[in-house]
C-alpha positions in Angstrom: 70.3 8.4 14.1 68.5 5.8 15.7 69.9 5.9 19.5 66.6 6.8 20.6 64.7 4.1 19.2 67.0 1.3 20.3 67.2 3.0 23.8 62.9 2.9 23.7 63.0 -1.0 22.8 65.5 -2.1 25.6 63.6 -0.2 27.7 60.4 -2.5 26.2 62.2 -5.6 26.3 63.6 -5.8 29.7 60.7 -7.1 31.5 60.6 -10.7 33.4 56.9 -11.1 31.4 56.4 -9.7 27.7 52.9 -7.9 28.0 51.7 -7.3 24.5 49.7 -5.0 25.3 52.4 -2.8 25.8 53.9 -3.9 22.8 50.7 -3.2 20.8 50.5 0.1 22.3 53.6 1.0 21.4 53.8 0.4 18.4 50.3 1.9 17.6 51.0 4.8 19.3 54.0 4.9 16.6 51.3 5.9 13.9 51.0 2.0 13.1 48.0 0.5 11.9 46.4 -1.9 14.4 45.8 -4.4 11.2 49.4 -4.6 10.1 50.6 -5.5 13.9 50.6 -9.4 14.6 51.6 -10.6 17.7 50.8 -14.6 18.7 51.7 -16.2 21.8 53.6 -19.5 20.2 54.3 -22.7 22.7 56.9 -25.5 21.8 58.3 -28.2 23.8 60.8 -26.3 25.9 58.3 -23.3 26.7 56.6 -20.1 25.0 57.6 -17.2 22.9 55.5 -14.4 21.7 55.6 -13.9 17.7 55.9 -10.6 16.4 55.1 -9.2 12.4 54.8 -5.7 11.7 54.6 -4.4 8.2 54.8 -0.9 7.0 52.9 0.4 4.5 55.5 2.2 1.6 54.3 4.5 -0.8 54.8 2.6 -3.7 54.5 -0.8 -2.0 52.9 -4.1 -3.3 50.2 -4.0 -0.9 48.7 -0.9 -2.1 48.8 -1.9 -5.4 52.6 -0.4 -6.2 55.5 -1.8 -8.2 58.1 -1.2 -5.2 59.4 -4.3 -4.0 59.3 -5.5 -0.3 62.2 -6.0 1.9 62.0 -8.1 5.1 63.9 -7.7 8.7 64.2 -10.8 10.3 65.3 -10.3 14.1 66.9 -14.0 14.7 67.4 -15.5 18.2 67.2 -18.2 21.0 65.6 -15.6 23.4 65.9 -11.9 25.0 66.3 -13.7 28.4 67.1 -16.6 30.1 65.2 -16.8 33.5 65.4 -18.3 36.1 68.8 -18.5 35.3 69.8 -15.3 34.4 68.2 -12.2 35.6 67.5 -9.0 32.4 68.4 -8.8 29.0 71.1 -11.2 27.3 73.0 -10.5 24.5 71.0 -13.1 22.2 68.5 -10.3 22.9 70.2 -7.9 20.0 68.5 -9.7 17.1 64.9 -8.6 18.2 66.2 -5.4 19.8 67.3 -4.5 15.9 64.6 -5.7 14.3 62.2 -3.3 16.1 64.2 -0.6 16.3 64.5 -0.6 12.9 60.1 -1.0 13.2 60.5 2.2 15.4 62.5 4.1 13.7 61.0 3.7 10.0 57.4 4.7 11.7 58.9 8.2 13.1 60.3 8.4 9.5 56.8 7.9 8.5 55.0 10.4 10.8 57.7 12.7 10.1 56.5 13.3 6.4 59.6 10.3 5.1 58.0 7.4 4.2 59.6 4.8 2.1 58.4 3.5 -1.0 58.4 0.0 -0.6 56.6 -2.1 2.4 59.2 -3.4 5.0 57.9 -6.4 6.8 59.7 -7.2 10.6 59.5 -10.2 12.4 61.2 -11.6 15.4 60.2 -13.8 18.6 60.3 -12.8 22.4 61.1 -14.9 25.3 62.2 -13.9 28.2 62.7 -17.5 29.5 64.4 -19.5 27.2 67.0 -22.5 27.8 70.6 -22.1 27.8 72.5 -24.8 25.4 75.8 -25.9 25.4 78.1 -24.7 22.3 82.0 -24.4 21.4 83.3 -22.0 22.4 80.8 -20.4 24.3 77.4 -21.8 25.5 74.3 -20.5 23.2 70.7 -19.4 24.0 68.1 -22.3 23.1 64.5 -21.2 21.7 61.4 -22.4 23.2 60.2 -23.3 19.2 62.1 -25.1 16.4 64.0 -23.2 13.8 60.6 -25.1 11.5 58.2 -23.1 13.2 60.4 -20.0 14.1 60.8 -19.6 10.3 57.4 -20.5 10.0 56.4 -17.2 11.9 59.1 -15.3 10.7 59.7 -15.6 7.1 56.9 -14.4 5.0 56.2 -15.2 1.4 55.5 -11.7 0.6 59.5 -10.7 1.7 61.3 -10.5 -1.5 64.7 -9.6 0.2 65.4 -10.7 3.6 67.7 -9.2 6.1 68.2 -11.7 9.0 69.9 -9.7 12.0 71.2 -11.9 14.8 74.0 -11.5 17.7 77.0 -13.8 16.6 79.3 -12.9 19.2 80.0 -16.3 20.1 82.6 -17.4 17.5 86.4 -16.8 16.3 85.3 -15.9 12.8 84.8 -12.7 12.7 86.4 -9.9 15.8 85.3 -6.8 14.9 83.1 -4.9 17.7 80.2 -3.3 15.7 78.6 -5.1 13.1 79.2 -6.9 9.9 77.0 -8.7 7.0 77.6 -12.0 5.3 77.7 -13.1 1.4 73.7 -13.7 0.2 72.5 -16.9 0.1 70.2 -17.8 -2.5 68.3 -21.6 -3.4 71.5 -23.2 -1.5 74.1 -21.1 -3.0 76.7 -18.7 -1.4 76.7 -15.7 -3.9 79.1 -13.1 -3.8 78.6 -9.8 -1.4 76.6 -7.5 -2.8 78.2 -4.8 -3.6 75.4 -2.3 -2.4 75.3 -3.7 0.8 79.7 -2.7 1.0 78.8 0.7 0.0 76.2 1.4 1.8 77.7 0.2 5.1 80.7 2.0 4.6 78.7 5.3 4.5 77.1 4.5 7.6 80.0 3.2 9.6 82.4 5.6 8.1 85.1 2.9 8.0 85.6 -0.6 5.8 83.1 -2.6 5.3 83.3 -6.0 7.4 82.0 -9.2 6.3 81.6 -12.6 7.8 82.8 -16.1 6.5 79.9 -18.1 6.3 80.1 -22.3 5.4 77.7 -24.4 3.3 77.1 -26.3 6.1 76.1 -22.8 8.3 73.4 -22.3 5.4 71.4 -26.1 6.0 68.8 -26.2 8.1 69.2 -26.9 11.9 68.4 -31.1 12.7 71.2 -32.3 10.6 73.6 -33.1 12.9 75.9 -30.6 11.9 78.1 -27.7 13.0 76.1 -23.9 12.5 78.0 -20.8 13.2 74.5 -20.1 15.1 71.5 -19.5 13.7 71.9 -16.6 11.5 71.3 -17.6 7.9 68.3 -20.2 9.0 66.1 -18.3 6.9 67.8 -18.8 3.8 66.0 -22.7 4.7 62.7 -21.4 4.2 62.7 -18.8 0.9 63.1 -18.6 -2.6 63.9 -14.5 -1.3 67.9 -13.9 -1.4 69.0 -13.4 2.2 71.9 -11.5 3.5 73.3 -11.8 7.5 73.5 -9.3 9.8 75.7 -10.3 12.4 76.0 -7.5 15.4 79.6 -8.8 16.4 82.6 -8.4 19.3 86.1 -8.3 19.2 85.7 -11.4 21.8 83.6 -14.4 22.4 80.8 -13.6 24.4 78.3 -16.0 25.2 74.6 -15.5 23.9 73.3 -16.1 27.8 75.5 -13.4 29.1 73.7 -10.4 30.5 75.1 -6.9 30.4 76.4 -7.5 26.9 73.8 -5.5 24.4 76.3 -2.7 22.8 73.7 0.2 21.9 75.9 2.0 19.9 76.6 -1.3 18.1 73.1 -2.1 17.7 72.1 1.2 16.5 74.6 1.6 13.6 73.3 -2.1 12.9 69.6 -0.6 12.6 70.8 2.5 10.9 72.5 0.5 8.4 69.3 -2.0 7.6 66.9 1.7 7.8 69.3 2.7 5.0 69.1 -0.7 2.9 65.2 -0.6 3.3 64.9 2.7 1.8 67.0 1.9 -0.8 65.6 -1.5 -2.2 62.1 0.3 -2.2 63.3 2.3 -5.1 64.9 -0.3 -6.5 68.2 1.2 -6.0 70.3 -1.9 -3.8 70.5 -5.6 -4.9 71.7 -8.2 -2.8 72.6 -10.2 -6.0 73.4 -10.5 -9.7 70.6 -12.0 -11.2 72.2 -12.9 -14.6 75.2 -14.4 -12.6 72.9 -16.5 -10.4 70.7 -17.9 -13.5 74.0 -19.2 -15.0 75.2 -20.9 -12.1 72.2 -23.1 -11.7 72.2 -23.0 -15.6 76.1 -24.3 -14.8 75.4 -26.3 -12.1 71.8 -27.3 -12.0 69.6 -26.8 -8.3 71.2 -26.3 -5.0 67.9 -26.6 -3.1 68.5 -30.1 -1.1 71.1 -28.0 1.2 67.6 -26.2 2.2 66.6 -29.8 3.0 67.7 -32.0 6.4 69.2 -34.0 3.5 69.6 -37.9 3.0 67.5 -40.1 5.9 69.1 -42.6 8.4 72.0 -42.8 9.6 76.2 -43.2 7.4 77.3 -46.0 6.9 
């Protein structure tokens, strides 16, 4: 159960100013290492976010030397808040609200006597202030940054799966309150769900396993001119890692500015579910892909990699 860690992170987040201080301390005070805690205050065009990487040391992990691969959390989102116009947390907020819950919780693990064998690397971005866009059907949450230098922050070389957990209640393609995950994307193409992922979220839900539809276009960077379920699988832009969607989902649309919308049951069956992954990929027992069945599409098919790309310059003819 992880009720209690999501319930400490709201708590963190819902602040008009994000102090990192308390941040820091809170984390530290977690058992955390004050060297593997990176938090940056980040300014774009339309304001500032504070960037946020903690990594956890596994047993087994690469950076002790260890053969356990390392799995990365990616909490995706326009911002926690969007003052002045909206007062406390919205529910873009979920993304990071996962992500370090999931930070939490694997460090009580780890004081506890459990920790996992591989290193698990989370990243996210807070703003408490971030501009409020207009999208069909609902209006989204802006960032302060570009998706460039969000996944600059956020996606890190060393992640060799990624995890990218992000609200996408703001759609008619998938109704389902709770949570569901998406097909992994890999070099520009849309592989088939792993079938680790299915079985592992049907043991933590204790019910079918729900996935989302997901379009080539949804997996192209943002710039492009074209239409992006939201912002989910912008990571997939920036790796060579495979990288599966987490969507924390509703059975109606709900805008990503609305307040009173963070579900923390919702959330924390999300976070148990990505606690669960983690351990397993550190000993080597979940894969987000077929290997052998990805090498002979590209063998097939050739590169995919230009739909990581803003593709052709200027404008159609």
């Amino acid at each position: 159960m992880a009720l209690k860690q999501v319930l400490e992170i709201l708590d963190l987040l819902e602040s008009a100013e994000i102090e990192e201080d308390i941040i820091e301390n809170y984390f530290l005070e977690k058992g955390l290492d004050k060297q593997n805690l990176g938090l940056q205050a980040v300014k774009g065009e339309k304001g500032e976010t504070t960037s946020v990487k903690i990594q956890i040391l596994g047993t087994e992990g690469r950076a002790g030397g260890g053969q356990s691969p390392t799995l990365g959390i990616i909490g995706r989102l326009g911002g926690i808040g969007a003052r002045p116009d909206k007062i406390g947390l919205v529910s873009d907020a979920d993304g990071a609200i996962a992500a370090l819950s999931c930070a939490s919780k694997i460090l009580d693990l780890s004081r506890k006597g459990d920790r996992l064998k591989g290193d698990v690397i989370i990243s996210t971005h807070l703003s408490p202030s971030s501009p409020i866009i207009p999208h069909d059907p609902v209006p989204f949450m802006d960032s302060p940054i570009t998706i460039e230098a969000m996944n600059k922050y956020e996606v890190d070389k060393r992640m060799e799966a990624i995890l990218s957990v992000d609200t996408t209640k703001g759609n008619r393609i998938i109704n389902r309150k709770g949570f569901a995950i998406s097909p992994t994307v890999k070099n520009g193409y849309i592989l088939r769900v792993s079938e680790d992922l299915l079985d592992i979220m049907q043991t933590v839900t204790g019910k079918f396993p729900e996935v989302f539809a997901i379009t080539q276009q949804d997996i192209t960077p943002y710039g492009n001119e074209l239409y992006h379920l939201n912002s989910i699988m912008q990571p997939a832009a920036a790796t060579q890692a495979p990288v599966v969607g987490i969507a924390i989902t509703s059975e109606v649309t709900v805008a990503g500015c609305a307040t009173g919308a963070n579900q923390c049951l919702d959330i924390e069956m999300a976070v148990r579910f990505m606690v669960e992954v983690a351990k397993a990929w550190g000993m080597n027992q979940c894969s987000l892909y077929k290997k052998q069945e990805f090498q002979r599409l590209e063998y097939l098919y050739g590169s995919l990699e230009r739909f990581k790309t803003l593709g052709k310059k200027g404008k159609m003819k």
